[in-house]
N, C-alpha and C positions, 0 to 999 in steps of 0.2 A: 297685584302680582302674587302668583301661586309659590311660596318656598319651600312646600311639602315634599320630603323625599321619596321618590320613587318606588326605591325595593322596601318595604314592607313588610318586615317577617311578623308574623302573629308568635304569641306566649309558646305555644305549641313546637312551633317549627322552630324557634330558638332551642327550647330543649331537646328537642331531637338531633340536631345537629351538636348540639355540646355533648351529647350523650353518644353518639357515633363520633366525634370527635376525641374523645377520653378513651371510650372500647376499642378506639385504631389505632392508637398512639404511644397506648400503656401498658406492656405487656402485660400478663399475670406471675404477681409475686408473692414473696413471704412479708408477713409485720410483725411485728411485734411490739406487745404493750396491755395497756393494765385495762380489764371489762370495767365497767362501768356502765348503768342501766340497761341491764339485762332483762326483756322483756319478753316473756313466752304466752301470747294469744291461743284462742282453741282451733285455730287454722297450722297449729303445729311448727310455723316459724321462728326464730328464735331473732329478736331485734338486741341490738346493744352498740355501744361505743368504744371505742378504743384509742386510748389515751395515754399520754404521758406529759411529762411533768412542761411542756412547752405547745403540744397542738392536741388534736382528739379530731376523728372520722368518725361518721356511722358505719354501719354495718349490720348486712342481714345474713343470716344462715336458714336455708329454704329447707324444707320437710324432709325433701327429696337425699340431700346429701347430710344432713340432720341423723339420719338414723347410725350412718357410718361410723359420727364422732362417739368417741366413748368418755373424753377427757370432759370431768365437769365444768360448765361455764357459770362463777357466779363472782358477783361484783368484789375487784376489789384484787380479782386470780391476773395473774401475770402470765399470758399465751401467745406461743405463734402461730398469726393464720394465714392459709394463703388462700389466694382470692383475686379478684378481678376490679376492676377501677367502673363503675357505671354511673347512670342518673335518674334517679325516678321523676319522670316527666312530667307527671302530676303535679308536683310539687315541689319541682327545683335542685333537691335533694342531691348533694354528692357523695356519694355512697360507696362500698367494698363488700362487694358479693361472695361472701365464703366458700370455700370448698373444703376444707380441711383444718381443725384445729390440733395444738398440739402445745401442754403444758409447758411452759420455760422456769427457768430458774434449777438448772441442775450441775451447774458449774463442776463443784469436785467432780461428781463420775464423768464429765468431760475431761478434764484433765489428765484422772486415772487413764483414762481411752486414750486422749494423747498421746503418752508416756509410755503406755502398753505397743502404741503403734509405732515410734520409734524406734523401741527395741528388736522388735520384729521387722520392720524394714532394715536396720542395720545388720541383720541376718539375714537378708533375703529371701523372707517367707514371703514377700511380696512380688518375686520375680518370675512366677510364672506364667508362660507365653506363648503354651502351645494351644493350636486353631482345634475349634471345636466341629467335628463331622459335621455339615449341613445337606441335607439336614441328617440328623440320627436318626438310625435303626429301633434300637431300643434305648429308652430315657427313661431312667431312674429316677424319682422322684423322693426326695426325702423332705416330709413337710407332716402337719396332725391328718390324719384321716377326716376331720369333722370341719377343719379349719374352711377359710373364705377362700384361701391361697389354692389348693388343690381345685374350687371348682372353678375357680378362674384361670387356672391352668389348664384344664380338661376343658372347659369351653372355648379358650381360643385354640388347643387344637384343634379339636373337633371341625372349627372353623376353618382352619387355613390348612391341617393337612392331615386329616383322618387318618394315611396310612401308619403312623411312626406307631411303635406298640409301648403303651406305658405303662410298666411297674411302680406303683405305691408302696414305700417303705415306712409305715406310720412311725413317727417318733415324733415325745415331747419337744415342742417349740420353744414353752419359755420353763422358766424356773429352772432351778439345781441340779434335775435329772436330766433335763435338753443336751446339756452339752459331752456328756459320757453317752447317750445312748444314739447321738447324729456320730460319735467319732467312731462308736461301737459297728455302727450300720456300714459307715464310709469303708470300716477294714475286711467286713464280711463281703459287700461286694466288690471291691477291688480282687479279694479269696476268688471269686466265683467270676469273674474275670476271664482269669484261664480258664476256666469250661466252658466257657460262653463267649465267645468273642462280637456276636451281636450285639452286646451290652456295650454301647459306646460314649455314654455322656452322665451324667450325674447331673441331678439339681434341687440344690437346697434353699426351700423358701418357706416363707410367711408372711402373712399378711403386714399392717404396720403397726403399731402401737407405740407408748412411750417408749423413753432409753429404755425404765428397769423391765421394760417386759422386752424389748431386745438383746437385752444383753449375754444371755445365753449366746447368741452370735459374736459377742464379741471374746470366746474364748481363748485364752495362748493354745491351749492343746489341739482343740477344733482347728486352729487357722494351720497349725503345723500338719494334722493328720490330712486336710485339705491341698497344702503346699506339698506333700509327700503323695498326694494320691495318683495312681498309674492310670488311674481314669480321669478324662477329664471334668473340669468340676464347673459348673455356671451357680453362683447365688444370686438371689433376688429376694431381698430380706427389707418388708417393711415397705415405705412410701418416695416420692421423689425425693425427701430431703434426708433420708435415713439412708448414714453410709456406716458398714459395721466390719469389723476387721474380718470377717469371712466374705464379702466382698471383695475388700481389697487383697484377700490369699489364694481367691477361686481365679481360673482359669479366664472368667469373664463373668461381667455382673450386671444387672438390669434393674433399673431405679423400682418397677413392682414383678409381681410374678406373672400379671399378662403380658409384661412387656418382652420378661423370660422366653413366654412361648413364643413371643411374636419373634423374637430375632431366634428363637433356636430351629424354625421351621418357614417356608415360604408359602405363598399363597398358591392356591389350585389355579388359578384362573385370575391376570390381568382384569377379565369384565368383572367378576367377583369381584373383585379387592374394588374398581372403583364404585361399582353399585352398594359398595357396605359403606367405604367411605360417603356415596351421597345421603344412605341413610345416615349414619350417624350425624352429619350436617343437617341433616332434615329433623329429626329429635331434637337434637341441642338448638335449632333456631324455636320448634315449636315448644321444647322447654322454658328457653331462655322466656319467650311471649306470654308461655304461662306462669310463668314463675312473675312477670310485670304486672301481669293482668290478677294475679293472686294478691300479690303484693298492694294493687291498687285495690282491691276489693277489701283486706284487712283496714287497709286508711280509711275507707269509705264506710266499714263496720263500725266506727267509735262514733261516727255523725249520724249512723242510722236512725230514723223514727220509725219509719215502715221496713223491716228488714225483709218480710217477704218480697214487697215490691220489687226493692230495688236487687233482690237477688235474681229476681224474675229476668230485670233488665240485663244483668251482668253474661248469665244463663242464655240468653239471646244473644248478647255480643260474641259470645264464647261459640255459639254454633254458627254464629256470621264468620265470624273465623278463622272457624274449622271448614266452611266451605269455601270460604276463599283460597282455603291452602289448598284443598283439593279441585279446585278450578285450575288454580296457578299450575298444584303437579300434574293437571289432564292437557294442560296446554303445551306445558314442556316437553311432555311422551308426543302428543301431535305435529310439535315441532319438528323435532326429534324426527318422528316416523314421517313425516311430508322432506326434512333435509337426506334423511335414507334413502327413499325413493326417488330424489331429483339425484343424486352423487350415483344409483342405478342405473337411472336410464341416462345419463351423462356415459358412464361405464361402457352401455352397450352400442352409444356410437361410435364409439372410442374402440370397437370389438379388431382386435388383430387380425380376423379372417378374410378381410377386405383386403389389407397389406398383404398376406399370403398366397391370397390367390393370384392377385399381379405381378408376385415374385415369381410364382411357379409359373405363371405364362411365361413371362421374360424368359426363365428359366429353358420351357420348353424351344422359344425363339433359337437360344443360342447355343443351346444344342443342336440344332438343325444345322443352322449356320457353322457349327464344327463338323458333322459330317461332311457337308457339303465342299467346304475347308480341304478337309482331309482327300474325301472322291478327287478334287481338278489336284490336289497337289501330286498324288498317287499317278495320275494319270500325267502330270507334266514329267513324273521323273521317270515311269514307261519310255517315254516316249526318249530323254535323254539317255535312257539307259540303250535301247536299240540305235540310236547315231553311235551310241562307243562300240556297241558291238559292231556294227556296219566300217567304222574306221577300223577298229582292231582286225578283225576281218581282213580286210584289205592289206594289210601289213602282216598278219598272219602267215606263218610257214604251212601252215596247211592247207592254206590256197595254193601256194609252191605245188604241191602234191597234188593240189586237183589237176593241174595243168601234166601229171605222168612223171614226176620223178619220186625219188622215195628218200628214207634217211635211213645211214643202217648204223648198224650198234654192234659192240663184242657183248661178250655175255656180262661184261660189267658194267653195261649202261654207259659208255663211253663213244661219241659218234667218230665215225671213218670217213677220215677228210681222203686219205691217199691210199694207194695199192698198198705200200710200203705197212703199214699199223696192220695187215694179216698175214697170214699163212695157210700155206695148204690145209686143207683139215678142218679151218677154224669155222663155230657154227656162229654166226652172226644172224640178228634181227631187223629186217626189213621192214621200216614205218610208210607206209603208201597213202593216199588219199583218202581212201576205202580201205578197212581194214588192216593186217599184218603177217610178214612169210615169215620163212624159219628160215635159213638158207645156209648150206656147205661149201665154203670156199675151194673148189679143185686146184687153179692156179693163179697164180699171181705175177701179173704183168705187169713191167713199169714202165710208164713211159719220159722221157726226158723230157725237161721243162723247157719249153721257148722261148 
């Protein structure tokens, strides 16, 4: 008797599914905790663990978003990272794919922040709540002229809505001078305000870094001259998890400064917006492939004996690949343009000018049928109208008249029944059959009634 079970997963398709199972399951978060073997290969990834005093994860940081970090990684430093939950399939691996590092351990200047931010919400510098023009005319940009912030503001307009016209206000972002020469700028164009009434939106950003290099953002005077401002103010100061008291004083605020542009401006074109959205999905899946496949290749470097070989082989995999993915996107677009053209000609049997034309015949039908309506009705009431006339007629005093008598009148329209109603002299009017006399009463005889 066979007791073997049936479904059968191979090593492979185990971790596949555990590794789409964790990617679907676990959003992307913050951690935090202490490096521990920090390992930087010449493929320019960054491997290490993250630990604390009860469990520990691995963790990689890829080339790609590597250059971003500025905060040193070395064993032993206490950081938070945010990152993704995955599995390197090769080897079992449960793993936290970096995006973002950012030193911890800064306690007092949080407090100070705190404490800062109380005071100012108990003043209500945080109560402003007027809606920001959508999109603006002219947007004022206050941020470094050299910074990351400004050209990723400039590129997603550029992207989503060329026409807005943007002014650059360069001013210091961090250190001592930052926060006198953003309150300096904020008062000058509010000034220029009044000349300019095009000028409708302000926005003050920078890229992200630690607290001490945000902290120019979190000035008392900055947040008040911002709370005071007759323009309205959007900040975008820093990364998702960077919130700075000129955020919470501005008008409205956005976790980076592309996300600034994004929500201060709308997209040209519905097809645009989703063709960038499939590309960027298309990137990030063939990122995410290569960043696996880079990753498997670093593992595979420490066992190498022949590294040309097997780079050879890798270098093969990688253009099977890439031609897979472009089979896949030539199949899509075919799909695509073969469901276009069946939803067409569906369309063009579907065309209204078939219904129109049977309307308009109808049409033409029952308008005959009202003429036709109208001719026998016209002609039934002819014919009713000469029986009235035929009876009236007949009843008529002017039939009386055809037969030789007439009707006669004073000169005030009043008929003469008896000799008695004239007088000699009087001119009276004779109604006859045919025509009408004028007539001179000579005398007047009466006769006595029978």
């Amino acid at each position: 008797m066979n007791d073997a079970p049936q479904d059968i997963l191979s090593v492979s398709d185990l971790n596949r599914r555990a590794r789409q199972a964790l990617e679907a399951n676990i959003e992307e978060c913050w951690v935090e905790g202490e490096l521990s073997g920090v390992s930087r290969p010449s493929s320019g990834h960054v491997y290490f663990t993250l630990k604390d005093d009860r469990a520990q994860v691995r963790a990689v940081l890829f080339r790609t978003r590597g250059r971003f970090v500025s905060t040193p990684m070395r064993d032993g430093d206490l950081v938070r990272v945010r990152g993704r939950i995955s599995l390197f399939e090769p080897r079992g691996d449960y793993q936290l794919i970096v995006e973002a590092v950012q030193a911890a351990g800064i306690g007092a200047l949080l407090a100070a922040l705190e404490a800062l931010k109380t005071k100012l919400a108990g003043e209500g510098v945080f109560t402003n709540d007027r809606s920001l023009p959508y999109p603006p005319r002219h947007l004022l940009v206050l941020s470094s002229a050299t910074g990351a912030a400004i050209r990723d503001v400039l590129a997603v307009l550029r992207a989503r809505w060329p026409l807005v016209n943007v002014t650059l206000i360069p001013v210091p972002v961090q250190g001592s001078e930052a926060a006198p020469a953003m309150i300096s700028a904020l008062g000058l164009l509010n000034r220029q305000s009044t000349l300019d009434p095009q000028q409708d939106v302000v926005l003050i950003t920078r890229g992200g870094g630690s607290l001490e290099d945000l902290w120019a953002f979190n000035d008392e005077h900055l947040a008040r001259a911002i709370h005071h401002s007759r323009l309205p103010v959007m900040a975008a100061v820093g990364h998702e998890i960077d919130s700075s008291i000129a955020d919470l004083a501005a008008d409205a605020s956005a976790p980076t400064p592309s996300a600034a542009a994004e929500r201060l401006v709308p997209m040209r074109d519905t097809m645009l917006q989703r063709l960038s959205q499939l590309e960027v999905q298309m990137i990030r899946a063939q990122r995410r492939r290569l960043e696996v496949e880079s990753q498997r290749l670093d593992h595979l470097r420490l066992r190498l004996r022949h590294p040309g070989e097997h780079l050879q082989r890798q270098h093969q995999t990688l253009l099977q690949l890439q031609r897979r993915l472009q089979r896949a996107m030539q199949d899509t677009l075919d799909r695509c343009s073969r469901s276009h053209h069946e939803l067409a000609h569906r369309l063009r049997l579907r065309s209204p000018q078939a219904t129109l034309h049977e309307a308009r015949t109808r049409l033409q039908r029952l308008e005959q049928r009202l003429i036709n309506a109208q001719h026998h009705a016209l002609e039934r009431h002819r014919e009713q109208l000469a029986s009235r006339m035929r009876q009236l007629h007949a009843v008529s005093p002017l039939a009386v008249l055809g037969r030789g008598y007439a009707i006669l009148a004073d000169d005030a329209g009043r008929v003469i029944r008896s000799a008695n109603q004239t007088r000699p002299g009087e001119v009276l009017d004779a109604r006859l059959g045919e025509g009408e006399l004028t007539l001179t009463v000579s005398a007047v005889r009466s006769e006595p009634r029978a």
